[in-house]
N, C-alpha and C positions, 0 to 999 in steps of 0.2 A: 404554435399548434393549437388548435378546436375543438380536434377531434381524432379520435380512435378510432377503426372498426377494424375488425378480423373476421376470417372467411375461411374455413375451414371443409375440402374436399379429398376425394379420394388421393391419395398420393401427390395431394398440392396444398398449400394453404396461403392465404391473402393478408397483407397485414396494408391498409389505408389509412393514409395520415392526411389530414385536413386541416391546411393552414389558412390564415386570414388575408381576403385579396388585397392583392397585393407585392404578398411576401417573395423576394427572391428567393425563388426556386431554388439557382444553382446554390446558392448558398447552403438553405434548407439540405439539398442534398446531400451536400459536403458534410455537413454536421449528422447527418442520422448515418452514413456512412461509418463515419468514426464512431460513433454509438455504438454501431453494427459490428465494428470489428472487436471492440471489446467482450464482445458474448463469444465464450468459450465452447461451452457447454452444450452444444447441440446433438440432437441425433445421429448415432452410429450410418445410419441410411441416409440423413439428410446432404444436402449439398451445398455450399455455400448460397444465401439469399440473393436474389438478383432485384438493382435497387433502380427504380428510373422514376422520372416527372409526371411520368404522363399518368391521365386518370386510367382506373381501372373499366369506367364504363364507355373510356371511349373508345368510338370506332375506325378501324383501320382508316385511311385517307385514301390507301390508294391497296389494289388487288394486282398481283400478276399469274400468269400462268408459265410455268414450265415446261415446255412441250422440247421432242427431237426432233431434229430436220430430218427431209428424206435421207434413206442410206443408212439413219443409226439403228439399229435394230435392237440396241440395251433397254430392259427393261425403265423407264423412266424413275421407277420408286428406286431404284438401286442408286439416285444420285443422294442422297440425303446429305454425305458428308460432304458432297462437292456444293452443291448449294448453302450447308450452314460454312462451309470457308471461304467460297467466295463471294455468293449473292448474297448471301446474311450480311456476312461481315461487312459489304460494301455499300449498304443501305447504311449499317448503321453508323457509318463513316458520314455520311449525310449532315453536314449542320442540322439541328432541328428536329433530325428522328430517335425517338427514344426507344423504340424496339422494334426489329424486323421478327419473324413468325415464318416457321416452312411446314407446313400441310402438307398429308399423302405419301410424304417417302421415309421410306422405312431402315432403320438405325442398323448398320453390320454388327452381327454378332457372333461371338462364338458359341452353337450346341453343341451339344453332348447328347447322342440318340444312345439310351444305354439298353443293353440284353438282357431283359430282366432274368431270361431262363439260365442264363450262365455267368449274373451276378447271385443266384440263388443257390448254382452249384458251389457256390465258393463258401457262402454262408454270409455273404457281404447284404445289407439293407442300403435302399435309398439316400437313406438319411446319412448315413457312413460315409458311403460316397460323394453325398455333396458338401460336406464338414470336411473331410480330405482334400477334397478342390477348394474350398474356400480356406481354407488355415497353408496353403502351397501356393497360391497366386497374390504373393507379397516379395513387394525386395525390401532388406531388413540392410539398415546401416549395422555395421559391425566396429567402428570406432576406426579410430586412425593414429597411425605410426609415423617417427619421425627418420628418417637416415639421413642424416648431412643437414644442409641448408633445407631439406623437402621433405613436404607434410604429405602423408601418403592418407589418401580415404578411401576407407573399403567397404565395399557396400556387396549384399548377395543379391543377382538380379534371377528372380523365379518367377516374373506376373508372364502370364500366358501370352506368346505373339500369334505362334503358329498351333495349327491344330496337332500335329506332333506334340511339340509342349505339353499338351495335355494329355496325348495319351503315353506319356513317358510317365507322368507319375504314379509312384508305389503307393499300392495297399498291400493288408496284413488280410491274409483270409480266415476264416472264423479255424482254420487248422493249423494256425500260424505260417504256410505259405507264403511267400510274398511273390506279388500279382503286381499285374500294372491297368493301369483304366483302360487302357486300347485291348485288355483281354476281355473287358466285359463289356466294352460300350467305344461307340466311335465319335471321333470329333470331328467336324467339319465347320466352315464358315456360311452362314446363313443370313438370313434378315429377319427381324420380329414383326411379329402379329401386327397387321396393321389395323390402329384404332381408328384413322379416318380413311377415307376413300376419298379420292378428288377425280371427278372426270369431267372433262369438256368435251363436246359433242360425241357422247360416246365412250371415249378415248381415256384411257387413264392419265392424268396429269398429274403434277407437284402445284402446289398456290402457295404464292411469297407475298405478305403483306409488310405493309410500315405501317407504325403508328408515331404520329408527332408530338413534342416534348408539351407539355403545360406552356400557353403564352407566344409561342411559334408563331410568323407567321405564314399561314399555310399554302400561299401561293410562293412562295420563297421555296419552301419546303418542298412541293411540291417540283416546282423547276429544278434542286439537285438532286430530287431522285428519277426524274428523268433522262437526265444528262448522264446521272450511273447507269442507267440501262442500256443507252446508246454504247456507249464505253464496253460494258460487257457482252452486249451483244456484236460488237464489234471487233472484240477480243476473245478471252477465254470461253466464250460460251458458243463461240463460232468456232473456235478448235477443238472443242467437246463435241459437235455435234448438236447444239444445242440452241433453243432462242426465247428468250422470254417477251411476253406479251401480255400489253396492259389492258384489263379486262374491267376495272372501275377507277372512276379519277371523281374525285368527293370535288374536285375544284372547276369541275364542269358543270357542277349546281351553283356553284358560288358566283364564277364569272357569270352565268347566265341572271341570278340575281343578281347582280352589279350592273348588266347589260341593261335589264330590264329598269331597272332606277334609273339608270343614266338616259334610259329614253323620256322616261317621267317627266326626269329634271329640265331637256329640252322641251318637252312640251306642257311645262308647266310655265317657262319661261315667254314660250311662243302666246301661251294664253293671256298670260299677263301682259306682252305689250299688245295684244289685237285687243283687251281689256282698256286700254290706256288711250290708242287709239278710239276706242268707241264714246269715250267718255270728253276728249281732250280734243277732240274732233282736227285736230288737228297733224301734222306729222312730223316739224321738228320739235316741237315740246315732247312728241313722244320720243324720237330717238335721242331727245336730252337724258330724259328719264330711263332710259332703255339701257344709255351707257353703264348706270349703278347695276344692271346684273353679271354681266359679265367681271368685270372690276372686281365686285366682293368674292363673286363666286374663285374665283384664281386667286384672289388675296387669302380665302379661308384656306383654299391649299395650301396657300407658302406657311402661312399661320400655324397646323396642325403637323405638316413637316418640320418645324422649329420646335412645337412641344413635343416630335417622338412620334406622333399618332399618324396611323396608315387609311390608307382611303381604302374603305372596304363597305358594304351594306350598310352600313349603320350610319354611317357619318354621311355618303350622300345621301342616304334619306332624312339627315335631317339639312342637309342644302336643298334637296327638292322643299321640304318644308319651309326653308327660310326664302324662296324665289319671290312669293308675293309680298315679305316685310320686308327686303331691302328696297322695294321703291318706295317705302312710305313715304320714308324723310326726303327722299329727290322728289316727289310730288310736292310734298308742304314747301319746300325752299322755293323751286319754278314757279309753283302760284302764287307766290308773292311775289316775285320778279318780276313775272309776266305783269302782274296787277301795277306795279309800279312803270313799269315799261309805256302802261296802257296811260299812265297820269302824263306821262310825254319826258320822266327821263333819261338820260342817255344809259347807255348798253351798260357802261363799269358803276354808275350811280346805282343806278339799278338792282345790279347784281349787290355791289356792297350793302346798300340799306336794306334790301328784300333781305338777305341771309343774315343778316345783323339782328330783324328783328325776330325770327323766329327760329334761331340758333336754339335758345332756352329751351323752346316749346319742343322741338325735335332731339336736346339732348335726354329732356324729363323722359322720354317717350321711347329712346335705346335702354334708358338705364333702368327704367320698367320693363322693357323687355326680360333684358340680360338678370335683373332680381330673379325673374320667374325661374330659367334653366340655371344661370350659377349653382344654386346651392344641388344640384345633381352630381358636381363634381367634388362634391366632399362625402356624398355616401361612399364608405367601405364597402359595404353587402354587394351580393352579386347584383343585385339592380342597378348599382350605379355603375358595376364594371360595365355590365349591358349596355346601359345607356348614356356613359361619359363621352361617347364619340358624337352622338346628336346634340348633346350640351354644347361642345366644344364648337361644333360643324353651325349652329344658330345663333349662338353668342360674337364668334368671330366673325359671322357675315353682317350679322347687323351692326356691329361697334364700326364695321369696314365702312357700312353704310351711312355711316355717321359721318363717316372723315367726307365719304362721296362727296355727300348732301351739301358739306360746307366748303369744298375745295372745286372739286371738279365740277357740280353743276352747275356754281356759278360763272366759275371759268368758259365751259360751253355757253351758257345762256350770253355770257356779254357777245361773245362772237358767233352766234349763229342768232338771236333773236333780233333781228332787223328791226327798225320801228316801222317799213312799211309790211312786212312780215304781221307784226302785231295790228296794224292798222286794217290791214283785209281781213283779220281773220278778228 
């Protein structure tokens, strides 16, 4: 850990821990977990801490709405406990999501509307009365007994179910009477103040978000929390009356940026062989040359597949960057081919002396490449988390380049450059 911070608001408080990139999470977790459980000592009001991955500032991935079908006529905020047991729960059941969130519906409770004019006639105060429901809505263990082979446990069950419950228990009245809370005041089941409001067009709604763990990745994530909605809506929330509907997906920015690189990369591709052509005036020495993009650019994929790493923005943009360095070395090898081809020897002579001599000169010239990005992949900082994937995604297409340069365009070159091929042109 790096780092501390605490955040401290109305009936909430924040505690952020900030470890070094890198670090396993789950682990991290596990260990401040057990940390956590050893503190005894918390507030009579507080609640057990609730402990997950994900950063504090980041933002939902995905939004749904909770709307009823035609026919239901219940109010919608009256679902609250049915959405934190099923749709909560089932998000967070999700590989990957580290908290789900329900907005707008409002929590079942039990009030108490009391008569203040005939808690007055008795002599009884406010405060009387809510210190007698509070010291009455406990079941207290009372120990346990043995007969025969059986341990008996006996517990006194008093916490409030029904609203009855509550108006069954006794006070003393200030004339020592005793009274019961249903003579000065009534209990009913209601619902509490609602702190947000959610509406869609109009319409009062519930909104269900997920947020994903530290590291996730989010197209993954995103497809099982899809598949839970089908499920639900196809299930329980269609026998409730109910349907939920996705109203922001984070990962329709992302494919669209993916989309948009990946058009880049072909038409950075396209550029460089109408490049190749303009220069080389010719059209199988281009599509010699032409072979080394395709070749690296699928090899960098197998490559970053085998180290763990996912193809996302980052990595092909830095294949759209590596499209014009991987024909370096398939230029430099064909023209010396070609040049030896042109002195009149045959096709495999050729190809073996041309790549023999300028093997060095094209190795010096990857391995200056690869100097420059390597050492990206040993920064820890968030820079290098950021930008490990373009390291990885330009180092592996030009080292791929390398092998091209000295396998396959020789290979092409002996059986596609004809000597009357080189002699016209």
């Amino acid at each position: 850990m790096i780092e501390l911070d605490s955040e401290s608001r109305d009936s909430e408080a924040r505690v952020l821990l900030t470890f070094q990139p890198g670090t396993d999470m789950d682990s991290a977790l596990v260990k401040v977990s057990n940390r956590l459980n050893q503190v005894r000592d918390l507030p009579l009001e507080a609640e057990r801490p609730v402990i997950s991955t994900v950063n504090t500032q980041d933002q939902a991935i995905a939004w749904f709405i909770l709307k009823p079908l035609p026919g239901n006529d219940r109010p919608i905020w009256t679902y609250e406990i049915f959405a934190e047991d099923f749709i909560k729960a089932r998000f967070e059941r999700v590989p990957g999501v580290a908290r789900s969130n329900v907005l707008g519906a409002r929590e079942r409770e039990m009030q108490v509307v009391v008569d203040p004019d005939r808690l007055a006639a008795y002599g009884l105060t406010l405060q009387q009365l809510i210190r007698t429901l509070d010291v009455e809505n406990v079941n207290i263990s009372a120990g346990s007994f043995d007969e025969g082979k059986r341990r008996y446990i006996v517990r006194t069950l008093a916490e409030y179910e029904t609203p009855e419950d509550v108006e069954r228990v006794a006070l003393l009245s200030a004339s020592g009477q005793r009274i019961f809370v249903g003579d000065v005041a009534e209990a009913r089941f209601g619902y509490e103040r609602a702190d947000i409001s959610v509406r869609q067009n109009g319409e009062p709604a519930v909104a269900i978000n997920a947020l994903r763990e530290s590291g996730s990745n989010v197209l993954e994530v995103m497809a099982g929390i899809k598949q839970a909605v089908k499920e639900l809506n196809e299930g329980v929330l269609k026998d409730e009356g109910l349907t939920l509907t996705q109203v922001y997906d984070e990962t329709e920015y992302i494919d669209s940026a993916i989309d948009l690189v990946q058009q880049n990369l072909w038409v950075g591709g396209c550029l460089a062989i109408l490049v190749l052509i303009l220069f080389l005036r010719s059209l199988r020495p281009t599509l010699i040359v032409a072979t080394a993009i395709p070749i690296s650019v699928v090899g960098t994929f197998i490559v970053m597949t085998l180290l763990g790493r996912t193809v996302n923005v980052i990595s092909l943009a830095g294949l759209a960057f590596a499209v014009g360095m991987v024909v370096d070395n398939a230029i430099v090898v064909l023209e010396n081919i070609y040049r030896h081809r042109q002195k009149g020897l045959g096709r495999k002579e050729a190809a073996r002396t041309g790549t023999r001599e300028v093997w060095g000169a094209v190795l010096s010239s990857t391995l200056t490449t690869i100097a420059v990005f390597l050492p990206i992949l040993f920064i820890v900082q968030e820079t290098g988390q950021l930008f490990r994937d373009i390291a990885i995604a330009i180092c592996g297409a030009v080292a791929l380049s390398l092998l091209v340069s000295i396998s396959v365009i020789p290979s092409f070159a002996a059986r596609i450059l004809s000597a009357e091929s080189v002699a016209s042109e």
